[in-house]
N, C-alpha and C positions, 0 to 999 in steps of 0.2 A: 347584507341580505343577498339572497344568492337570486338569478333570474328567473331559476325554475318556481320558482316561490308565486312570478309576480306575471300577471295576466296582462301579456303586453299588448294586447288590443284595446286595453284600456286603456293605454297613457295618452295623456296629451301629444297634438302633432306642434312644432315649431309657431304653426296657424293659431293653435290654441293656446299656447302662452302670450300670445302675443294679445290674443284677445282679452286674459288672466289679466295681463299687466295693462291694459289700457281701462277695463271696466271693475276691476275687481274680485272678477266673480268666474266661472267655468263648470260648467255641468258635465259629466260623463256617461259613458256608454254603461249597457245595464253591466255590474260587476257583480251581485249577488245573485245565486240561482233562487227559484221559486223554495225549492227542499231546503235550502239552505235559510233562507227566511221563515218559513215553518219552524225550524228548530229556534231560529232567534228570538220569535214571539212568543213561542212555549218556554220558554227562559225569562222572556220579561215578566212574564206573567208569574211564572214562579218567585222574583223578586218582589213581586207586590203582594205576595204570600207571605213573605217573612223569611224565604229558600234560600240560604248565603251555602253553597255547595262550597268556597274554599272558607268558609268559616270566618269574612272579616265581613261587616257590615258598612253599603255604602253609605254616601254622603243625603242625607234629608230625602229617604224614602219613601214615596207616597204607601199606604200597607192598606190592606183590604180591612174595611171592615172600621177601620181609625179616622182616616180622611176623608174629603167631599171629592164624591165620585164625580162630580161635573166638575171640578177644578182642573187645571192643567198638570200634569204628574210631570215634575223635574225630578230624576235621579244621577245625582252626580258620584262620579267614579264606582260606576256598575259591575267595574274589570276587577276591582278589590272582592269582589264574591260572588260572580260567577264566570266558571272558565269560556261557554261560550260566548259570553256580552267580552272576556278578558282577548280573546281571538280575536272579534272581530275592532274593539278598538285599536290593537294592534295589527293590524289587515298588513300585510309587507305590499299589496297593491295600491291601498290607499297611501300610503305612507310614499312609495317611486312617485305617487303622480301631485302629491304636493313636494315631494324635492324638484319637481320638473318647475313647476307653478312658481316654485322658489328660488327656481334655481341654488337648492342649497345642495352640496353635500350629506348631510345627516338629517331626517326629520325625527326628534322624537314625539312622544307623546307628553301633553299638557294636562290635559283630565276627558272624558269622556262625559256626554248627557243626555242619561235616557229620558226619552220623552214619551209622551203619551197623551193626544189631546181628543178629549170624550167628542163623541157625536153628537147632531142633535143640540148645538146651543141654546140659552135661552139670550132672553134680553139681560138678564140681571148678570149671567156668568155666561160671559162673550169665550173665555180662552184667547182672546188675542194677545199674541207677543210682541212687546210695544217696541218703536223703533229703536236700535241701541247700535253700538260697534263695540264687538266683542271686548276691544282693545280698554275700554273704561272700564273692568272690570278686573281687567290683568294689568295694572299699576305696580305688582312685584315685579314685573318683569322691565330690564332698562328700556328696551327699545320694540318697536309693533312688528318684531321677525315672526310672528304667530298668522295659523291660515288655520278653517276651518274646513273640516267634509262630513257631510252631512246625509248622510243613510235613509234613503226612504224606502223604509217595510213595508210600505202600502202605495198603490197610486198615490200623486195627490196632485191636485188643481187648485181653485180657488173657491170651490164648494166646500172643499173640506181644509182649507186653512192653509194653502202650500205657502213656502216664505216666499218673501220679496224683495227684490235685492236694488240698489240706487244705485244707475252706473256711475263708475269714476268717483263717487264720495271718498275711497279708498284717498285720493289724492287732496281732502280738504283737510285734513290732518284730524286733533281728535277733539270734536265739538264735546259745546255742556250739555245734551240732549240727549242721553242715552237713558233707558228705563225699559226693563224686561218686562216687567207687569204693569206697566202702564197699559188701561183698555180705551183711552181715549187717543187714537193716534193721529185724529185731524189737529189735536189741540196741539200736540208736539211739533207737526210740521208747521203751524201757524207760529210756534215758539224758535224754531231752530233758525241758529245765525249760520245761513249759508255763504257761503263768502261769494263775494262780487264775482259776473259773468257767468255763476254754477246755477243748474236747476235742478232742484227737487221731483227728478220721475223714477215709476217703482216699474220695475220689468216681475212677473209674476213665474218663480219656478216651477214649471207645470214639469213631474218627474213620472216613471214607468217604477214600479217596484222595483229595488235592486239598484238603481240608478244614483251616483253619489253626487252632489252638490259641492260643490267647492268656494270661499271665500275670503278675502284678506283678513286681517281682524279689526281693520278700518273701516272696512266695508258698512255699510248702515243698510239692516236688514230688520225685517218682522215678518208678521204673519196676521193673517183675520181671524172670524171662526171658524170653526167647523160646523155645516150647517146639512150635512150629511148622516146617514144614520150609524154608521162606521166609524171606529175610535184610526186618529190617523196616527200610527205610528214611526218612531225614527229614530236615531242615535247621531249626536254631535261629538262628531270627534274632533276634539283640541287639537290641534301641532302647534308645535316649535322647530323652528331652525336649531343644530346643535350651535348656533352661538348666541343661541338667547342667553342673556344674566339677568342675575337677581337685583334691582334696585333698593330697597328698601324704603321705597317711597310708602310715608304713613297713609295715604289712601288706599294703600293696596294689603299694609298690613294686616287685615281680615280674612283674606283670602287661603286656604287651608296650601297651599303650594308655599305661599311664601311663608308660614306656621314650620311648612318641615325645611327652611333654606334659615332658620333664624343663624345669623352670627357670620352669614356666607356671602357678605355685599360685596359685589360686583364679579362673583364666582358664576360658572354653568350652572344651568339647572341639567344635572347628570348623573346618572347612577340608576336604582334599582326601582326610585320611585316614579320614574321617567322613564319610562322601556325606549328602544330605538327600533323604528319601521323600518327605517331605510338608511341606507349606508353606501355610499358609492368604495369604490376598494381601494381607492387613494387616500379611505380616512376613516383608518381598521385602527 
C-alpha cells in the first residue's frame, strides 16, 4: 500500500501500541469525514433495501419490510455488494494502523459487519451484545493473530449502546463464555472463569463519529442498549495478520471463511477472498 493512500495522523504513536498491547484495546483520532459518512449510511440503507450494486448478496441481511425492525441488524460481508461498504472495509488507513497494533507486516481483511442498532429499546428487545471475544468464533483460524476496528457512523456513548471493552482480558487466553446475543450480561460475568489475581472491569468506548475502535480478538467486549431515539450505526472490520492459517478445527467449521479454505489445513488465509490493507514493502 503506498503512504499517499494512508492518513498518517491517524496512526498509532509508539505510546499507543504500547497501550494496545498492555490493555487490548486503542481508539483513534476521527478518520472518517462527516460527507464521507453520509455516503456510508445512504449505502447501508440501500443494503437493507435489498441494493447489492455489484450483484453478490451478503451474509444474513437484515431486509426492510421481512425482519423485526427493533432487533439488532448484523450484516456480514457487506464488501461482496456494495462498493462503498467494499472501500471502506478495505480502508488502506485502517488496515497501517492495525499492522502498527500488530506489529504485523501484512493486515488482510477477515470479513466485515454491518451493524445497525434501533433506537428507543424496550424491555423485551434490549439489542445488547453479550459479552464474547471475537476469537471463539474464528476456530478456522490456527492461532488469535486477528484485531478488530470498529467504525462509528454516529456518535456513541452509553445512551446509545457504545461497546465496552475488559482491560487486559486479551491476556487470559480464550474463556467458555462468549455469546453475541446473549441479553443477560450480569448472568455471564456471574458465570465466567476469570483466572486468579484478574478482574472483571468494562472501560465504556465513548467515540466522535468517524472515530475507529481498535481490538484484540481476545479482547472481551459487548455493548448495552440503545436507549436513545437514533439508530446507532457502525461497521466491524475483521483483520488478520498475513500469517493467519487455517486450522480445521470442527468448531470452527461453520464458519463461511473456513467453507471457502475446505482441503487448505494449515495454509494462509490468501488470495482474492481476503483482500490486503496494508503492506509494508519488504513483503510485496
Amino acid at each position: 500500500m503506498s503512504d499517499i493512500e494512508i492518513r498518517t495522523n491517524c496512526l498509532p504513536t509508539i505510546e499507543d501500541v504500547d497501550f494496545f498491547e498492555e490493555n487490548g484495546y486503542w481508539v483513534s483520532p476521527v478518520v472518517f469525514t462527516s460527507e464521507e459518512l453520509d455516503s456510508i449510511k445512504q449505502h447501508q440503507d440501500a443494503l437493507y433495501e435489498g441494493k447489492y450494486e455489484l450483484g453478490r448478496e451478503p451474509v444474513c441481511n437484515w431486509l426492510e419490510g421481512r425482519d423485526n425492525p427493533r432487533g439488532l441488524r448484523k450484516t456480514d460481508n457487506s464488501h461482496w455488494a456494495d462498493a462503498t461498504m467494499r472501500s471502506l472495509a478495505t480502508d488502506p488507513t485502517i488496515g497501517a494502523i492495525a499492522g502498527k497494533l500488530m506489529k504485523a507486516d501484512e493486515i488482510r481483511l477477515w470479513h466485515d459487519q454491518l451493524l445497525y442498532k434501533p433506537g428507543r429499546g424496550t424491555a423485551k428487545e434490549t439489542a445488547n451484545v453479550g459479552w464474547h471475544q471475537d476469537f471463539s468464533y474464528w476456530q478456522c483460524a490456527q492461532e488469535p493473530t486477528l484485531i478488530t476496528a470498529w467504525v462509528a457512523f454516529t456518535d456513541v456513548d452509553l445512551s446509545n449502546g457504545c461497546m465496552q471493552m475488559v482491560p487486559r482480558s486479551h491476556k487470559w487466553g480464550l474463556l467458555r463464555m462468549s455469546d453475541f446475543f446473549e441479553q443477560n450480561m450480569e448472568k455471564q460475568v456471574e458465570e465466567m472463569d476469570i483466572p486468579d489475581n484478574e478482574k472483571f472491569t468494562t472501560v465504556p468506548i465513548v467515540m466522535k463519529a468517524g472515530q475507529v475502535s481498535f481490538h484484540h480478538a481476545l479482547t472481551i467486549h459487548g455493548s448495552g442498549p440503545n436507549t436513545s431515539a437514533e439508530a446507532r450505526r457502525s461497521m466491524a472490520i475483521h483483520l488478520m495478520t498475513g500469517e493467519t492459517t487455517y486450522s480445521a478445527r470442527p468448531i470452527g467449521e461453520g464458519h463461511f471463511n473456513a467453507k471457502m479454505m475446505t482441503g487448505k489445513v494449515h495454509q494462509r488465509f490468501e488470495g482474492d477472498a481476503w483482500p490486503v490493507l496494508y503492506q509494508t514493502l519488504g513483503n510485496t
